[in-house]
C-alpha positions as CSV (number, residue, x, y, z in Angstrom):
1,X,114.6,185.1,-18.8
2,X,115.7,186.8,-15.6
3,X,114.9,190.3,-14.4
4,X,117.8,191.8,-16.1
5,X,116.8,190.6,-19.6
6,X,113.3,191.9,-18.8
7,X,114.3,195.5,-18.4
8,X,116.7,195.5,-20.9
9,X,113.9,194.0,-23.3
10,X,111.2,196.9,-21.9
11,X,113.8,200.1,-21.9
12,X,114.9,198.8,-25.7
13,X,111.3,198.6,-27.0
14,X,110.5,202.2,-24.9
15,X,113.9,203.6,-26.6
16,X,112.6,202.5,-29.7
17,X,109.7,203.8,-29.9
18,X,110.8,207.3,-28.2
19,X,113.2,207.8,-30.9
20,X,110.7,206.7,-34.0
21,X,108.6,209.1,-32.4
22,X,111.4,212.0,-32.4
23,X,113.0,211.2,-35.5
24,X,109.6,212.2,-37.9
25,X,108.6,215.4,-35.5
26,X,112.2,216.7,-35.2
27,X,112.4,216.3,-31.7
28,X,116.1,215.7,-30.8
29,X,115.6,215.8,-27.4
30,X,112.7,212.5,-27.8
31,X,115.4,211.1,-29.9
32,X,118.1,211.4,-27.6
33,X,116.1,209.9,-24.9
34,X,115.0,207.0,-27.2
35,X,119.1,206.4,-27.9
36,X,119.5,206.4,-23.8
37,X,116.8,204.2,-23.2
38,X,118.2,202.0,-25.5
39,X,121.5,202.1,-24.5
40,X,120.4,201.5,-20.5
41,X,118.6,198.4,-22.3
42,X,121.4,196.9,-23.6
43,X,123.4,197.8,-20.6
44,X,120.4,195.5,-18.5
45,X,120.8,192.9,-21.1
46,X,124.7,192.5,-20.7
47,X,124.5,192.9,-16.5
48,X,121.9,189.9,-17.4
49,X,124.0,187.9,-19.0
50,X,127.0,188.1,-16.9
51,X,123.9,187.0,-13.9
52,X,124.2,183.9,-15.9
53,X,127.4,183.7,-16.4
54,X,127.6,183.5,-13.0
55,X,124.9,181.1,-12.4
56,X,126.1,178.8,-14.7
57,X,129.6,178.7,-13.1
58,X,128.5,178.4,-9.6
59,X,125.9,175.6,-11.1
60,X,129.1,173.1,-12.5
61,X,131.3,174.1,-9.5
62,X,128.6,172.2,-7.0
63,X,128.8,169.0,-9.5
């Protein structure tokens, strides 16, 4: 797991927890932030992936 997957991983579970913690107080503003966080995890998560991607190729072009 690369850097990338890490983040997205941390900023998902932070997302998730800011908007469970919103969603029973009524705070749409801690929800909103939740549904960003989680959003800028997945975003981390895909930039990860394409890392990979990218890895990978580079990997079967030098064999």
């Amino acid at each position: 797991m690369d850097r990338e997957h890490v983040k997205g991983v941390a900023d998902k579970a932070k997302g998730a927890i800011k908007e469970g913690a919103g969603k029973p107080t009524g705070d749409k503003s801690m929800e909103a932030e939740g549904k960003m966080d989680k959003a800028k995890g997945s975003a981390h998560n895909v930039a990860g992936d394409v890392k990979d991607g990218l890895r990978d190729a580079a990997d079967a072009a030098k064999k």
